[in-house]
N, C-alpha and C positions, 0 to 999 in steps of 0.2 A: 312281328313285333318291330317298332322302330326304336332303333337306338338312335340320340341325337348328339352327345356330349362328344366331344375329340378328345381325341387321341391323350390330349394333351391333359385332360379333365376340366381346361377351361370350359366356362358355358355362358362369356360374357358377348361370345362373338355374334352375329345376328344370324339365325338359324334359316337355310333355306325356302323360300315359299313352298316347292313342293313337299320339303319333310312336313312343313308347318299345316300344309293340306292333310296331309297322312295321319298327323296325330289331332287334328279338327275332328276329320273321318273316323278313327278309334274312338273318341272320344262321344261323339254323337250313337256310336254304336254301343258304348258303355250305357250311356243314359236309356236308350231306347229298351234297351235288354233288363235293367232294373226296375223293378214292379214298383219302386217307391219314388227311385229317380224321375222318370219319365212326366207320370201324373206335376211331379213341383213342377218339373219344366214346360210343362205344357200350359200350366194355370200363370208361371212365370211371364213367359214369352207372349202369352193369349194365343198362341199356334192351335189350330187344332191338328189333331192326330194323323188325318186324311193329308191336311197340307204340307208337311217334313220337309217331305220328298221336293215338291215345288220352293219350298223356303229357302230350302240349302242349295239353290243355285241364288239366292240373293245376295249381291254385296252387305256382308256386316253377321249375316248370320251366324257363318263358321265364326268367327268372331266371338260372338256373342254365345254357342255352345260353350267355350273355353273358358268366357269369364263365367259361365254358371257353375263348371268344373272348380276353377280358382277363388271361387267367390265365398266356395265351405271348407276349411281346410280335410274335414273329415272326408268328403267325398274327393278331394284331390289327392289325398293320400291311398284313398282305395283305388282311385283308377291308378293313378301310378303303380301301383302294386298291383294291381291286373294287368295292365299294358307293358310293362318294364319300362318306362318312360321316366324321368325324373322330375320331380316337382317342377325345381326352376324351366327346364323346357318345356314342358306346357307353358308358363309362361312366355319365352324365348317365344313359343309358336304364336300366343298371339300377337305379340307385337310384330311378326311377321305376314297376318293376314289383314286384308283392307277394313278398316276403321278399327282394325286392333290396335289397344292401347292398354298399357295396367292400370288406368283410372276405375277399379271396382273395391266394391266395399267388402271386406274379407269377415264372414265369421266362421262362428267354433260351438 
């Protein structure tokens, strides 16, 4: 489990690349493991199933795992609450990986 928050409880500071890796990696293994997650993200992304593994060494991918995470508040709140991770750090993580940006459309 990664904890990301200091010490301090601030969480405006910019979060490390490699924690930002580790909760990518959590995160893509949350989706992968849920029988309802997985299928959206795959018809999301147009990945197929066979390719993951080759995708997630693309720039933008991990990325783009996190804004599918952040993009439903329901499933961000589940992974968060499986992971111990904090909503805003997910966040925090992608604006920490290459072409991460909070530019995604949030529903509920």
């Amino acid at each position: 489990m990664i904890r990301t928050m200091s010490d301090s409880g601030r969480s405006d500071k910019p979060l490390a690349r490699e924690a930002a890796d580790g909760i990518a990696i959590q995160a893509l293994g949350f989706i992968a493991s849920d029988a309802e997650l997985l299928p959206r993200f795959l018809d999301l992304t147009g990945i197929a199933a066979h390719d993951i593994r080759r995708a997630a060494g693309e720039p933008g991918f991990m990325a783009g795992v996190l804004q599918f995470i952040l993009a439903h508040e329901p499933t961000l709140l589940k992974f968060s609450e499986a992971s111990g991770i904090a909503p805003q750090d997910v966040g925090r993580a992608l604006r920490a990986l290459p072409t991460g940006d909070d530019g995604y459309e949030i529903s509920s």
